[in-house]
C-alpha positions, 0 to 999 in steps of 0.5 A, spaced: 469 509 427 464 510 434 467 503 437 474 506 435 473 513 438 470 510 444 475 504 446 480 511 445 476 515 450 476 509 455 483 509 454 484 516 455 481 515 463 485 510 464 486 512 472 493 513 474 496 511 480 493 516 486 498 515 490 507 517 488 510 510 490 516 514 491 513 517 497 511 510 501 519 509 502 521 509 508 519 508 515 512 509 518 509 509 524 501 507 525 496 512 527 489 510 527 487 503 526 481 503 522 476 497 521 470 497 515 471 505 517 471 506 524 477 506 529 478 499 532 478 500 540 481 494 542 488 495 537 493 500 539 495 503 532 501 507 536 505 499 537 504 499 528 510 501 524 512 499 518 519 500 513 518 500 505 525 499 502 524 501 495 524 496 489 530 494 485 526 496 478 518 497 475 517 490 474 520 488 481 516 489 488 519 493 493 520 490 501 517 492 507 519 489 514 513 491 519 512 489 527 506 490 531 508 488 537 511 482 538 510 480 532 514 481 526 513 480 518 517 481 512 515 480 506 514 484 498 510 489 497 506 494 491 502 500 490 496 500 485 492 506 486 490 507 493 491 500 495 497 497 498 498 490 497 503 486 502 505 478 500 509 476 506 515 472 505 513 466 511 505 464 508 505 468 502 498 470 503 496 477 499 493 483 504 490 489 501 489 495 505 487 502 502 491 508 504 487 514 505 492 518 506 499 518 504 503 526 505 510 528 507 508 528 516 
């Protein structure tokens, strides 16, 4: 019965997501640039932004199209909790970045 209440419990805190998916959509632009947690000199976060399409259905990864640059990148891309991961669609390499903040402007 004590193992029973315990796996109950830990699914009861089970985290939700700390961000609403809904308010990635749209288009953003980049307004600092940090790196292990201080601001990166060298890298001018106002030439970033980002436009995240919405995903067809909950089981579907959203689209997003970003540009730094002269560089461009398409890809896919999900919300879990804090981090957003990005899949571009030419490597397929899987990038991770975690959102500190995340509001309407």
């Amino acid at each position: 019965m004590l193992l029973l209440l315990s796996f109950t419990w830990l699914l009861a805190c089970k985290n939700d997501p700390k961000y609403d998916a809904e308010m990635l959509i749209g288009t953003w632009n980049g307004v600092d640039w940090k790196v292990q947690g201080k601001s990166a000199t060298d890298r001018n976060a106002s030439e970033v932004f980002f436009v995240f399409e919405k995903a067809g259905s909950a089981a579907d990864k959203g689209r997003y199209i970003a540009a730094y640059g002269s560089q461009k990148e398409r890809g896919a891309y999900k919300l879990d909790g804090d981090k957003l991961y990005t899949t571009a669609d030419d490597n397929k390499i899987e990038k991770v970045v975690r959102i500190l903040q995340l509001g309407a402007d």
